[in-house]
C-alpha positions in Angstrom: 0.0 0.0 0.0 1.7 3.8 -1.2 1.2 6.0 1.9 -0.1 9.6 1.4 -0.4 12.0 3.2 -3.2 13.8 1.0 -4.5 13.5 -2.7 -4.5 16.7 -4.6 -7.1 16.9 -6.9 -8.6 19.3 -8.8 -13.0 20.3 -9.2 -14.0 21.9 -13.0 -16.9 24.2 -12.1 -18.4 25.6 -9.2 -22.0 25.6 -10.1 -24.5 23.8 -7.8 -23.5 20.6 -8.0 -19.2 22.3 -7.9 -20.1 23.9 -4.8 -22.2 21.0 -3.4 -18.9 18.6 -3.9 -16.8 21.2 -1.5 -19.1 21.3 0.6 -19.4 17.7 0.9 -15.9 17.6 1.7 -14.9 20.1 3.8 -17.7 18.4 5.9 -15.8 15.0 5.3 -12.4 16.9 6.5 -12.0 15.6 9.9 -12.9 11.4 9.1 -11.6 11.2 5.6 -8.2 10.0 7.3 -10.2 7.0 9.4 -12.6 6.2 6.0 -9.9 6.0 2.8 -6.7 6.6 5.0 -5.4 9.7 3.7 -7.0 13.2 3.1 -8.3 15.5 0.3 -7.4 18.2 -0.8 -8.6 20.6 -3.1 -5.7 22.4 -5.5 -7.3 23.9 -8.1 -11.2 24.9 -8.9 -11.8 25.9 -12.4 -14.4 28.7 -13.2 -15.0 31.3 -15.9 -15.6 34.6 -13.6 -13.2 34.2 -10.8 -14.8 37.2 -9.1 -18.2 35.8 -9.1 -16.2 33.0 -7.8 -14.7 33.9 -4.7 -17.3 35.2 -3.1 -18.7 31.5 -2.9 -15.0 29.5 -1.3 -13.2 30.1 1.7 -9.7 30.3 -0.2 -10.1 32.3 -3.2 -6.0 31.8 -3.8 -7.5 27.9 -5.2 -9.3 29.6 -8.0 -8.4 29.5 -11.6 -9.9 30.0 -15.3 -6.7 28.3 -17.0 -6.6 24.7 -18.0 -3.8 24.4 -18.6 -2.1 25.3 -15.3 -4.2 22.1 -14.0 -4.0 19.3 -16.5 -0.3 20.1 -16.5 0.8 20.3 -12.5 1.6 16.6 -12.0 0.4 16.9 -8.1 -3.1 16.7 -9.3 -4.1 13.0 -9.2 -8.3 13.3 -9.7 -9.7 15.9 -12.1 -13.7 16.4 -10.9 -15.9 17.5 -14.0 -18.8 18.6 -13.0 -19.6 21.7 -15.6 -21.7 19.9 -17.9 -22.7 20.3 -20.9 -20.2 18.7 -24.1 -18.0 20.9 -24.7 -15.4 21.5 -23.2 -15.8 19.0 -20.4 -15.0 16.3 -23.2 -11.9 17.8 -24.2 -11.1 18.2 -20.6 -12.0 14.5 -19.4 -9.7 13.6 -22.5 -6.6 15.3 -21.7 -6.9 14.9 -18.1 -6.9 10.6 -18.3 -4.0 11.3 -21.5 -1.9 13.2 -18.7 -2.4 10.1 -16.1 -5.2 11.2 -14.0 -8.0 10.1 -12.1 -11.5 11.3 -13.1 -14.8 11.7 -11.5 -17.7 12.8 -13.8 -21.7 13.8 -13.2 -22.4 14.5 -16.7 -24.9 12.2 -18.1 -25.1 13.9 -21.4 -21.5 13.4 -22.0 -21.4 9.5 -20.9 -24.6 8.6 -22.8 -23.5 9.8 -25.9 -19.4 9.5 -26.0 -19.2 6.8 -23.3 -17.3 4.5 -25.2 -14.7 6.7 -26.2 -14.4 8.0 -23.1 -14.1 4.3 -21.7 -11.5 3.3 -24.3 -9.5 6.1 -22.7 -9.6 5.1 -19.9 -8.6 1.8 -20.0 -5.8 3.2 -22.2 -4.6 5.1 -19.6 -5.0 2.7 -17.1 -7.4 5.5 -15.3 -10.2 5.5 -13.2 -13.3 7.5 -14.9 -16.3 7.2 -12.1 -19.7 8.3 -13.0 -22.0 7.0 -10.3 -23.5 11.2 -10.1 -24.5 10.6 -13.4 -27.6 9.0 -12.9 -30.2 9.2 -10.4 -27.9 11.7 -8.3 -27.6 10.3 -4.5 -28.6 6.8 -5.4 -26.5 4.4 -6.1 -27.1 2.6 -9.3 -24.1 2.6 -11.5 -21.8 0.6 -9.2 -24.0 -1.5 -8.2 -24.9 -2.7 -12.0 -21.0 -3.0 -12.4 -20.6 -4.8 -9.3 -22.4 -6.0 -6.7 -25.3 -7.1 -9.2 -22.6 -8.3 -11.5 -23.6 -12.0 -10.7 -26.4 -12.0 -12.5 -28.1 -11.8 -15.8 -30.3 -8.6 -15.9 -33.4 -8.7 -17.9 -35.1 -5.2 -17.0 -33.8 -1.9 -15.4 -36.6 0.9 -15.1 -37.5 3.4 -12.9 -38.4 7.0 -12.3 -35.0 9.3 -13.0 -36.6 12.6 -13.5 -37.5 14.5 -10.1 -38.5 17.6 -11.9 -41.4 15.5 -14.2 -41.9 13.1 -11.0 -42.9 16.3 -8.7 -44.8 17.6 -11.5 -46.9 14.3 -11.8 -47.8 14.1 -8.1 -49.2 17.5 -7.9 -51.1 16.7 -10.5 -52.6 13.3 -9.3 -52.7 14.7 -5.4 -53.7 18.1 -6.0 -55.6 17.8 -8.8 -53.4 20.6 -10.9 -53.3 20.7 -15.0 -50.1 20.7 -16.3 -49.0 23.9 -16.7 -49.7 25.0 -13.3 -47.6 22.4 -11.8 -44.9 23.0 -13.7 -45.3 26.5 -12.4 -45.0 25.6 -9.2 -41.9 23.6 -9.9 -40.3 26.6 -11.5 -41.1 28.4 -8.4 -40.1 25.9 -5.9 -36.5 25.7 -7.9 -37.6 22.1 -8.9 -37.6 23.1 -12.8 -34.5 24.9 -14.6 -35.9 28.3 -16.4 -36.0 26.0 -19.9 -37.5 22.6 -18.3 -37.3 21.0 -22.4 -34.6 18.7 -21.1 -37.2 17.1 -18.1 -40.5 17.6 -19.0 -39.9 15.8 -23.1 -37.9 13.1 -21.5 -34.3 13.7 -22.6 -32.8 14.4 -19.3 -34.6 11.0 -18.0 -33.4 8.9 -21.6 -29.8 9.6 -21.7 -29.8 8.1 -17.3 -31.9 5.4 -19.6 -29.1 5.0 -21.9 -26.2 4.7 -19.4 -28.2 2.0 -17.2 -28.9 0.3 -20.1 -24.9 -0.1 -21.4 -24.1 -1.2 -17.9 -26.8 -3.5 -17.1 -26.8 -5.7 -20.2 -22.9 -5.3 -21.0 -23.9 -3.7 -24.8 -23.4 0.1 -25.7 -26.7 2.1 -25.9 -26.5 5.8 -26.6 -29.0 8.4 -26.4 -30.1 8.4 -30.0 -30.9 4.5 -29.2 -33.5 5.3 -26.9 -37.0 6.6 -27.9 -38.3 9.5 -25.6 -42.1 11.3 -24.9 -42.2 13.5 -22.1 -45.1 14.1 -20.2 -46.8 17.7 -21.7 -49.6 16.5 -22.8 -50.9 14.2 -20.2 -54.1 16.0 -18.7 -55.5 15.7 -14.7 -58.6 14.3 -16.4 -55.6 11.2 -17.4 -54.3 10.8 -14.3 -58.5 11.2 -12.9 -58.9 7.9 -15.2 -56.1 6.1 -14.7 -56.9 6.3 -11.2 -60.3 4.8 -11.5 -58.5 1.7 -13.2 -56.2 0.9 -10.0 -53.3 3.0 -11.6 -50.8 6.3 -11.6 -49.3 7.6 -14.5 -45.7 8.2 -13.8 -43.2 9.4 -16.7 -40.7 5.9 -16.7 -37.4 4.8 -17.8 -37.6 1.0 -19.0 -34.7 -0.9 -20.9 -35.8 -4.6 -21.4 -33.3 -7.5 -22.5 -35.1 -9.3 -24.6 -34.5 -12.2 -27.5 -35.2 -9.7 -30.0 -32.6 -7.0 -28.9 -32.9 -4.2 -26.3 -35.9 -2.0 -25.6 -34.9 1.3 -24.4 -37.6 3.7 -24.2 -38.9 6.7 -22.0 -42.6 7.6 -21.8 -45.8 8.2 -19.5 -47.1 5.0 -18.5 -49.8 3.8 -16.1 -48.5 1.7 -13.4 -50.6 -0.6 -11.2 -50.5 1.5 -7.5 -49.8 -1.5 -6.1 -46.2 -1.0 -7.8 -43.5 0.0 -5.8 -42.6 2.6 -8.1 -46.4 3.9 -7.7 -45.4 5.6 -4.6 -42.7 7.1 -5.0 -43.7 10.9 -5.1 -42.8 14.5 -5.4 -38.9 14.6 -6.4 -37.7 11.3 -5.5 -36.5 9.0 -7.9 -36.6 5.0 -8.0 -34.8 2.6 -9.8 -36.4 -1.2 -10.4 -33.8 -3.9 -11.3 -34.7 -7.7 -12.3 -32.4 -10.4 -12.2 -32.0 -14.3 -12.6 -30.3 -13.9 -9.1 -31.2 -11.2 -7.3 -35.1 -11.4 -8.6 -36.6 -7.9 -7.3 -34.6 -4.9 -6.3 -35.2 -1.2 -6.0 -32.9 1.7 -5.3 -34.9 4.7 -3.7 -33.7 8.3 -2.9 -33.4 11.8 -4.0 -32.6 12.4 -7.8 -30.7 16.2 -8.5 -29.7 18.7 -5.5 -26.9 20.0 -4.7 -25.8 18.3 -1.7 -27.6 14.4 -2.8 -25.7 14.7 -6.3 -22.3 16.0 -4.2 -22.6 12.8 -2.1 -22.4 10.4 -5.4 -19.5 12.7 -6.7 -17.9 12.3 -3.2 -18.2 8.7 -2.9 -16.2 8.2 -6.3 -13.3 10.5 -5.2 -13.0 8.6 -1.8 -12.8 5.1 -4.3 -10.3 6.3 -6.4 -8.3 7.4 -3.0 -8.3 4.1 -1.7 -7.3 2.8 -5.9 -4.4 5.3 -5.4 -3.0 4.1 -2.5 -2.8 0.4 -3.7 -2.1 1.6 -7.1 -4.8 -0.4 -8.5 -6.8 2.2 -10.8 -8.3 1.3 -13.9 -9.3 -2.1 -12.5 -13.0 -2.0 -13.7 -13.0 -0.5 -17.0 -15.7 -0.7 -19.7 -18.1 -3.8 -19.8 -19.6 -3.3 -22.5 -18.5 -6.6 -24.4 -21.9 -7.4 -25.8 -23.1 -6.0 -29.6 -26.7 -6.5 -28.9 -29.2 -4.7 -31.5 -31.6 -2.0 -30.3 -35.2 -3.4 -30.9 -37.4 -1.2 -33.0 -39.8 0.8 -31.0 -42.5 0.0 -33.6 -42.0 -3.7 -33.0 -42.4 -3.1 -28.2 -45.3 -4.9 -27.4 -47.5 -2.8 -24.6 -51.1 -2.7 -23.6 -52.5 1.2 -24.2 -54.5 3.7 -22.4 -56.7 5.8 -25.3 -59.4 8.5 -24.7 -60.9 9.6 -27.5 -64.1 12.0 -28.3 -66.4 10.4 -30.9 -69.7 11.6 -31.9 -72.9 10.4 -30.1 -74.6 8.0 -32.9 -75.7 4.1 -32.5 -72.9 2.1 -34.2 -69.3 4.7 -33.6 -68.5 2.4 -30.8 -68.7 -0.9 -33.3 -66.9 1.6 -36.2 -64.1 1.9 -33.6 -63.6 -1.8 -32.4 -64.1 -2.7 -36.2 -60.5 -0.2 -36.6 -58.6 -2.1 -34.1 -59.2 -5.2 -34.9 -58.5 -5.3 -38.7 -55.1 -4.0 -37.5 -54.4 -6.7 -34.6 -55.2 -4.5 -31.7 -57.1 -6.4 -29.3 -59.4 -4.3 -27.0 -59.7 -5.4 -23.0 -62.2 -2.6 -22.0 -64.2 0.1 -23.4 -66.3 2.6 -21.9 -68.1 5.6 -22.8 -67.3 7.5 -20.1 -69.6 10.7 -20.3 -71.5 13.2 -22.9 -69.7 16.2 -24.1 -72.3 18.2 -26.1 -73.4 15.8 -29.2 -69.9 14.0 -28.5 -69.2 11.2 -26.1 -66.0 10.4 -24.6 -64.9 6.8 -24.7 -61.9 5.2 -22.4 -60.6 2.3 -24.9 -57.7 -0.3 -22.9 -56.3 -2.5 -25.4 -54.3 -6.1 -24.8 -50.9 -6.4 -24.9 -49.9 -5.4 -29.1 -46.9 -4.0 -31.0 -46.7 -0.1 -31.5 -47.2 -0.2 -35.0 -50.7 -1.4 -34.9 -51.4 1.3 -32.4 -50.0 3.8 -34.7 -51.7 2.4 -38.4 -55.4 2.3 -35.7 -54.7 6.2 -35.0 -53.8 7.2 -38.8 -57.1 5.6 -39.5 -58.8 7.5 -36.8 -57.6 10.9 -38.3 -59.3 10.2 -41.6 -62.8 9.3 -39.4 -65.6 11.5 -39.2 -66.8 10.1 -36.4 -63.5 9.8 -34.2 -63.4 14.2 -33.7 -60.2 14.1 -31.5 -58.1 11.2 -30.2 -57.3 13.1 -26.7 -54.4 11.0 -25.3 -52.8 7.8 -26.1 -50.8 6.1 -22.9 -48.6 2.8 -22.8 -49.2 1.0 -19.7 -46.9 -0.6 -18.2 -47.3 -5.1 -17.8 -45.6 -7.8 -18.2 
């Protein structure tokens, strides 16, 4: 074992999640010695405004907007990236694992869409590069599904990665809000970011999708694999019906394993409230893992904040400490060995959730069954749920069918006199 006295290391950015990571350890200061057997200690902190800077730190003199004056001091053994976005943290991760050292990462966008490269690095270098931040911020997920779970064959990973869309949902379902004001109130309550695309159409939650996916079923998915729908158009009158079937609606992450290739999708779905994921509320995530071994597991926490994303962050730097002093880094590299195809979301099988407005005439209910099933959807329930003027609005829950039939049904529908609006169509979730 190499003795040291302290680690150097070096954080890029000090936004929330930057400032949340110092935090995190000058809290740690006084046990790090007893927990990983040497200390931390911050060198360097890259920012672009160093005034704006300073008033945020204790010791300004640690402040820098150069670079180069840390990927080239050799005393800095972990580089922290936790600015975001592509560019330049890329660039940055590159050069830092080139020069020899460690890395610690929270950005999901970067590791769903270049994680390979990123990997091959890596291993190149015979560096650590530790993500667990990425995903599901204070849960851990990633090195769990590269370790402790590595024992068995995974078949599904799914689970509610968004807090922003998750708080959203519940106000909507508890308090009986429409959209757009909860996702006022989300704004307000700093739950929401001023432009909320990335949460409330899915992205943020599909690229955490993506990463899961490459780890649990040891093949590379990216972002551009994964088929996302965020939750903007689901209605309180949705969540008011789903409700009377048993259900929630919840906006889910699900990656499958299957024969035919992987599924990796994010969407609404109604999920059964008996569920486990059916109660997890407000900005809480969840993550549900099935395994030959393990059978049932779920992870459970808080998603995004400054201090629960900082505690991931932390716990990475701590295991590369204890790598450095038994000079054992780069010891679990990529495992992504697999070249499994992405299955086609036209060819996912799920039962649907439709509510439609038809006009109030004997024989639109057989007109609509007759469109389903000359295009293999199979219909559980229908109901005419109430009158709306001369229209009638009808709840249709089909059996389990591939998307594409779903989709040739609604084409049909559009070209219908009889069908005036098709109001929302919702996957939900089964075996």
């Amino acid at each position: 074992m190499k003795e040291y006295k302290e680690i150097q290391v070096a954080l890029l950015g000090l936004g929330t999640v930057g400032l949340g990571v110092y935090k995190v350890l000058q809290m740690q200061k006084e046990e790090m010695q007893h927990k990983i057997g040497t200390e931390i200690k911050i060198k360097k902190i890259l920012v672009r405004n160093l005034e704006k800077a300073a008033g945020k730190i204790e010791d300004a003199s640690v402040l820098t907007d150069s670079w180069q004056e840390i990927v080239n001091d050799d005393e800095i053994q972990i580089v922290i990236e936790v600015m975001g976005g592509m560019e330049p943290a890329r660039t940055y991760i590159m050069e830092a694992m080139q020069a020899g050292k460690q890395v610690v990462t929270a950005n999901k966008d970067l590791i769903a869409a270049d994680g390979k490269e990123l990997m091959d690095q890596a291993k190149k270098s015979g560096c650590d590069l530790l993500f667990e931040a990425a995903v599901a911020g204070a849960i851990p997920i990633i090195r769990p599904l590269k370790q402790c779970l590595a024992g068995n064959h995974l078949s599904e990973i799914m689970g509610i990665v968004n807090g922003t869309t998750n708080f959203i949902l519940t106000k909507m379902a508890q308090d009986g809000m429409e959209f757009e004001e909860a996702l006022a109130l989300a704004t307000e309550l700093g739950y929401a970011e001023a432009d909320p695309t990335a949460d409330i159409e899915g992205l943020d939650a599909g690229r955490k999708v993506a990463i899961m996916a490459s780890i649990a079923f040891n093949s590379r998915v990216t972002f551009d694999d994964v088929y996302t729908e965020g939750i903007t158009k689901i209605t309180a009158s949705d969540i008011r019906y789903a409700k009377e079937t048993g259900s929630v609606i919840k906006l889910l992450g699900v990656a499958r394993n299957t024969p035919e290739g992987i599924e990796v999708r994010v969407h609404p779905m109604l999920i059964p409230e008996r569920h486990p994921l059916a109660s997890v509320n407000d900005s809480f995530n969840a993550v549900f893992v099935h395994g030959d071994a393990v059978d049932d597991a779920m992870f459970y926490g808080r998603g995004a904040g400054e201090l629960p994303t900082a505690s991931a962050v932390v716990g990475d730097i701590f295991d590369i400490a204890r790598n450095l002093q038994y000079e054992c880094c780069g010891r679990i590299s990529c495992t992504c060995y697999k070249q499994l195809p992405i299955k086609a979301m036209d060819d996912i099988c799920s039962k649907y959730f439709l509510r439609m407005l038809v006009e109030n005439e004997p024989g639109v209910l057989a007109a609509v069954t007759a469109v389903f099933g000359d295009r293999k959807v199979s219909i559980e329930q229908i109901i005419q749920k109430k009158k709306i003027g001369e229209l009638a609005e009808i709840v249709v829950i089909t059996e389990k069918v591939k998307e594409r039939h779903v989709k040739d049904s609604l084409k049909v529908f559009e070209e219908m006199e009889a069908v005036k609006k098709v109001s929302s169509v919702i996957r939900v979730y089964g075996e």
